[in-house]
C-alpha positions as CSV (number, residue, x, y, z in Angstrom):
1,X,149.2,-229.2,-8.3
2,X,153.1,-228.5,-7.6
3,X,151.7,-225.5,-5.5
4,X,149.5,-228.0,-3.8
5,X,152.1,-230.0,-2.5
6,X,154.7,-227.4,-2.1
7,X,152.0,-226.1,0.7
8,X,151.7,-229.6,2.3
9,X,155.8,-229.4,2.5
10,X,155.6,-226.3,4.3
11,X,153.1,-227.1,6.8
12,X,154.6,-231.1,7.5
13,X,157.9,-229.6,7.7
14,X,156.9,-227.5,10.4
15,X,155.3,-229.6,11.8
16,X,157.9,-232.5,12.2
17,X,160.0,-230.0,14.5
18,X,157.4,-229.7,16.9
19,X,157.7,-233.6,17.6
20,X,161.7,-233.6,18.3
21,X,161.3,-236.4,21.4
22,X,159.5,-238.5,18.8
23,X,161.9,-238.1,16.0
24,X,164.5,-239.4,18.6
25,X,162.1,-242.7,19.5
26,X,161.6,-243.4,15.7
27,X,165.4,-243.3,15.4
28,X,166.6,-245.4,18.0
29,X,163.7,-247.7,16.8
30,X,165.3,-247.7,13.7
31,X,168.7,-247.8,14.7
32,X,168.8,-250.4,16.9
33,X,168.0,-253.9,15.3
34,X,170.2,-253.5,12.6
35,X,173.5,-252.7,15.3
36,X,172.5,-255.2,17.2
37,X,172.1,-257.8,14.1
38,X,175.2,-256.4,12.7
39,X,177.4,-256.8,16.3
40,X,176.0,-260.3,16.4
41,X,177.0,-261.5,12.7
42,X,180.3,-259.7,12.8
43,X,181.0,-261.7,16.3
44,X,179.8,-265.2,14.5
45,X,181.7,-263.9,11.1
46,X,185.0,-263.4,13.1
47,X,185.0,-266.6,14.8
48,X,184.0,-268.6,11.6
49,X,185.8,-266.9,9.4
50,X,182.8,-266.5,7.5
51,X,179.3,-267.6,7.0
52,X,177.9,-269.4,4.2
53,X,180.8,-267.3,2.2
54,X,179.8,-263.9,3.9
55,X,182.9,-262.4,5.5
56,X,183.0,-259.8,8.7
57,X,183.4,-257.1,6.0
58,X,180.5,-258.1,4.0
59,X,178.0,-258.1,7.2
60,X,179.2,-254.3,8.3
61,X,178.7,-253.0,4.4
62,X,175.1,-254.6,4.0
63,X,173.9,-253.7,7.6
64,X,175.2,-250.0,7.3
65,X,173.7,-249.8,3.8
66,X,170.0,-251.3,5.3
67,X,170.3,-248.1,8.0
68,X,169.9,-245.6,4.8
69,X,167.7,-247.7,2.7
70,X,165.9,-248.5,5.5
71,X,165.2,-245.0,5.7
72,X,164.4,-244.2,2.4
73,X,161.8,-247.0,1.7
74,X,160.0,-247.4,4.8
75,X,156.8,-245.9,5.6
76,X,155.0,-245.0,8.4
77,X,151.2,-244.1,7.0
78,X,149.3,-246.2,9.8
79,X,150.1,-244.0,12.4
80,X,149.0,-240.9,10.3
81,X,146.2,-242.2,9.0
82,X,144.7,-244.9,10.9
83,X,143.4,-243.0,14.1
84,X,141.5,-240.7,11.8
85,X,139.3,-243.4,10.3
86,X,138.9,-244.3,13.9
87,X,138.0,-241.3,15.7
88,X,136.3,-239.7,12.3
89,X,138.9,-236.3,12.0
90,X,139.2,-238.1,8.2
91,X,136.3,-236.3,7.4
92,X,137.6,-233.3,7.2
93,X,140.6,-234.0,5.2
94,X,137.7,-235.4,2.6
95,X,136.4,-232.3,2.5
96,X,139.6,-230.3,0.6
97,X,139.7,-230.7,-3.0
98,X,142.8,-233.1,-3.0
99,X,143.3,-236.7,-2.2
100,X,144.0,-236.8,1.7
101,X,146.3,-240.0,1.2
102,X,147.8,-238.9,-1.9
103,X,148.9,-235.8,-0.8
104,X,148.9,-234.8,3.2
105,X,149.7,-238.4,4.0
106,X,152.5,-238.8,1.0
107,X,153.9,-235.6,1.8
108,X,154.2,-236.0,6.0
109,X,156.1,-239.3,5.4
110,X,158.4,-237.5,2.8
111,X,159.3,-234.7,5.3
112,X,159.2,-237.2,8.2
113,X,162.2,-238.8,6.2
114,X,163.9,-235.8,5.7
115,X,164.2,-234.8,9.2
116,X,165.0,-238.3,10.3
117,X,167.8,-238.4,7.6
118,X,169.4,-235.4,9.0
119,X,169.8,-236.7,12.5
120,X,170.6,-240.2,10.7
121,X,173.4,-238.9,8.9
122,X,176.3,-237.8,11.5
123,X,175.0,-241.5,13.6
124,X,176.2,-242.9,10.4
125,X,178.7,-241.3,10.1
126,X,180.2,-242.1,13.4
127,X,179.5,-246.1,12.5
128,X,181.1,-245.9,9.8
129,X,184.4,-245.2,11.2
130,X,183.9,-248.0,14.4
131,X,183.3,-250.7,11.8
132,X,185.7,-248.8,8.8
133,X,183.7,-251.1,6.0
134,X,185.0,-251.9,2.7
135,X,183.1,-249.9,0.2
136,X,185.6,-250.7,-2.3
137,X,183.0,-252.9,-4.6
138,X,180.3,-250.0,-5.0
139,X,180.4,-248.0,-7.7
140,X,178.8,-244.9,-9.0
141,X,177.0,-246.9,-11.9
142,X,175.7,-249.3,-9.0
143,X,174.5,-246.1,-6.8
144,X,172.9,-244.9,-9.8
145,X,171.4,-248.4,-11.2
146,X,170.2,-248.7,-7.3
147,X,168.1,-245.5,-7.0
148,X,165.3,-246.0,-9.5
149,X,164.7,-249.4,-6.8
150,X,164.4,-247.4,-4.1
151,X,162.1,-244.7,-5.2
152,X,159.9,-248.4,-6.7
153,X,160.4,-249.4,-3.3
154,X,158.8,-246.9,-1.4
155,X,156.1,-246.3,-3.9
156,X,155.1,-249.7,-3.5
157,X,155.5,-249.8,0.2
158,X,153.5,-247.0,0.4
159,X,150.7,-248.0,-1.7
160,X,151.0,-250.8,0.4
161,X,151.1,-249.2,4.0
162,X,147.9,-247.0,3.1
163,X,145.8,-249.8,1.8
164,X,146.5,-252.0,5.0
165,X,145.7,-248.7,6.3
166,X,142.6,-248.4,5.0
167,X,141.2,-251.6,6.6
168,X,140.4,-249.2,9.3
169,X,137.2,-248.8,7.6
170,X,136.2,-252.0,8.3
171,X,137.2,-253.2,11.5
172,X,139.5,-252.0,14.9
173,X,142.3,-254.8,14.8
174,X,144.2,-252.7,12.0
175,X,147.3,-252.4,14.3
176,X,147.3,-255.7,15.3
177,X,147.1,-256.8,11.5
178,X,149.8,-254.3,10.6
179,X,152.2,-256.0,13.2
180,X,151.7,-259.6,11.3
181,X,152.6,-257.8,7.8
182,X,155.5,-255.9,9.2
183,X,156.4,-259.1,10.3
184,X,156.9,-260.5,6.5
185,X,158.5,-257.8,6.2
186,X,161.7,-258.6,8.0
187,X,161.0,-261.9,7.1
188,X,161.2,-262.0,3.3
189,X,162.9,-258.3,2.8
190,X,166.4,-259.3,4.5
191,X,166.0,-256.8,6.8
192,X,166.5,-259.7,10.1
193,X,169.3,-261.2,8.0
194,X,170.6,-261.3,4.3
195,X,168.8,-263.3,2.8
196,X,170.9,-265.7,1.1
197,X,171.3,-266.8,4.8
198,X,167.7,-267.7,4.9
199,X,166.4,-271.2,4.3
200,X,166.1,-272.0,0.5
201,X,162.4,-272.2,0.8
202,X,162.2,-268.7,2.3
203,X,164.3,-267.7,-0.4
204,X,162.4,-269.0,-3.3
205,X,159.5,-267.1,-2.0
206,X,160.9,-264.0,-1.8
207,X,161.8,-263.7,-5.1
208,X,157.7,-263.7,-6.3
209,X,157.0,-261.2,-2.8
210,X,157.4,-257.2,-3.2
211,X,159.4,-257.1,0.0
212,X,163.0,-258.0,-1.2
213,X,162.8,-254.7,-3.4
214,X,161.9,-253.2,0.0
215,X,165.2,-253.6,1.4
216,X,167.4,-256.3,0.4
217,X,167.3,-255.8,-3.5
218,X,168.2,-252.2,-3.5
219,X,171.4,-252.9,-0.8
220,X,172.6,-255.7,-3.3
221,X,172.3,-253.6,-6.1
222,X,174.6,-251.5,-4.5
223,X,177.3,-253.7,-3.1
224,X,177.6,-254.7,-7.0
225,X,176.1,-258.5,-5.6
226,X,173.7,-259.1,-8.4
227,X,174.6,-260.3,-12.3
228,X,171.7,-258.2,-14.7
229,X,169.9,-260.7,-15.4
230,X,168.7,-261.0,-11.7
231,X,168.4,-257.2,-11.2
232,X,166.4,-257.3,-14.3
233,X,164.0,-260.0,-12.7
234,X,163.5,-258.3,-9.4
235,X,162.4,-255.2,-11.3
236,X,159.8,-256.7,-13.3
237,X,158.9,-258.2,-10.0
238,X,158.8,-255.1,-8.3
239,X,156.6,-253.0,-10.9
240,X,154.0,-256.0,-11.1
241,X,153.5,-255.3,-7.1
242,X,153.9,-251.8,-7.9
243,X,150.7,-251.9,-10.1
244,X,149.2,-254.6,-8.1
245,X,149.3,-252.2,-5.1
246,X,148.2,-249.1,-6.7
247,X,145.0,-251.3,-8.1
248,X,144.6,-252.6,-4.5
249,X,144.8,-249.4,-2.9
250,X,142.6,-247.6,-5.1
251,X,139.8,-250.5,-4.5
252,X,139.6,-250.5,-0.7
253,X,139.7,-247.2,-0.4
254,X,137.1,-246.4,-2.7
255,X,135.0,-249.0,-1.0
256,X,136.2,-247.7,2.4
257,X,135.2,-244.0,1.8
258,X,131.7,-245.2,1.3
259,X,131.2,-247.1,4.3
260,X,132.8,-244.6,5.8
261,X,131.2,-242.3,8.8
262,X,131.4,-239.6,11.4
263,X,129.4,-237.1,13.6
264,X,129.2,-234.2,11.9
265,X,130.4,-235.9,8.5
């Protein structure tokens, strides 16, 4: 199985260099909201002196932080799979021996991260010494406490992405439903604004959603924001949708594959 996906590596890595000009557009995608959110809550931060208790210096550290665990938990399976429900090229993945979501689909998002990383790096970089942030409260022990919540956050998002994903089977509006659940998304993962800035209600809710793991949990566990017994909650929280999702996904798309069909398939 290793060789398997060591195959799938070599083929999607070569593959994600032939697409350089869209490499660049993810980037800038990904780049921009979060400068733009940081600019503005540094501006209001500065003037205020601080906001709800959240200092200029706290802004730059948690919106530098979201660029890399951004990165790392995000997924972008819709746009790998979706089309081939659509135009029925999935039925030759479903010919090979292996699971064509489980492995071709895992593995292109894994090396599409690792290109995008590179190029993210040195942009980082060069932020990090416009805003000179404060990284004086992380630790190594909260680095290391924080990456077994992002590698739970992008499993689950990615269980999640590919079962939205699989919709496809059913109807054409997949896109347009993916748009309303990226949209809770930046709602309830504090990736539009921390989310102790958020109303109290939209708070509360968070804490029983998966999508605080997928960004704001992990950047929190970092900054050394969060007592145990709270990081302890949002990772029961977080395997519960991690089971929930891997149960969901494997119900759709079993029901999906037999409904499923294409000329020649």
């Amino acid at each position: 199985m290793l060789n398997i996906y060591r195959r799938f590596w070599q083929v999607n890595w070569a593959e994600q260099w032939q697409y350089r000009a869209n490499l660049m557009m993810y980037l800038l995608y990904w780049l921009v909201s979060p400068v733009v959110y940081l600019a503005v809550w540094i501006t209001i931060a500065n003037s205020q002196g601080s906001v709800n208790g959240l200092t200029a210096n706290d802004f730059v550290t948690y919106y530098l932080t979201l660029l890399i665990i951004d990165q790392l938990t995000s997924e972008i399976t819709i746009h790998i799979l979706a089309y081939k429900i659509q135009d029925g090229t999935l039925s030759g993945d479903l010919l090979r021996p292996v699971h064509p979501i489980l492995t071709g689909t895992l593995v292109y998002n894994l090396a599409f991260k690792a290109l995008t990383f590179m190029v993210l790096i040195p942009v980082w970089v060069v932020l990090f010494f416009l805003f000179r942030p404060d990284y004086s409260a992380v630790t190594l022990g909260s680095v290391l406490l924080a990456l077994p919540a992002v590698a739970l956050a992008f499993a689950t998002s990615f269980l999640m992405g590919a079962t939205l994903t699989c919709v496809a089977f059913w109807t054409t509006r997949v896109y347009a439903i993916n748009e309303f659940y990226y949209a809770l998304v930046v709602l309830f993962s504090g990736q539009f604004v921390p989310l102790q800035l958020m109303p109290p209600i939209v708070q509360q809710i968070a804490q029983f959603l998966p999508f605080q793991l997928f960004r704001y949990v992990p950047i929190e566990i970092i900054l050394n924001h969060l007592p145990p017994q709270v990081i302890l909650r949002d990772y029961a929280v977080g395997l519960v949708w991690f089971v929930v999702a891997l149960i969901a996904f494997n119900l759709v798309w079993r029901e999906g594959v037999k409904r499923f069909s294409a000329v020649g398939a």
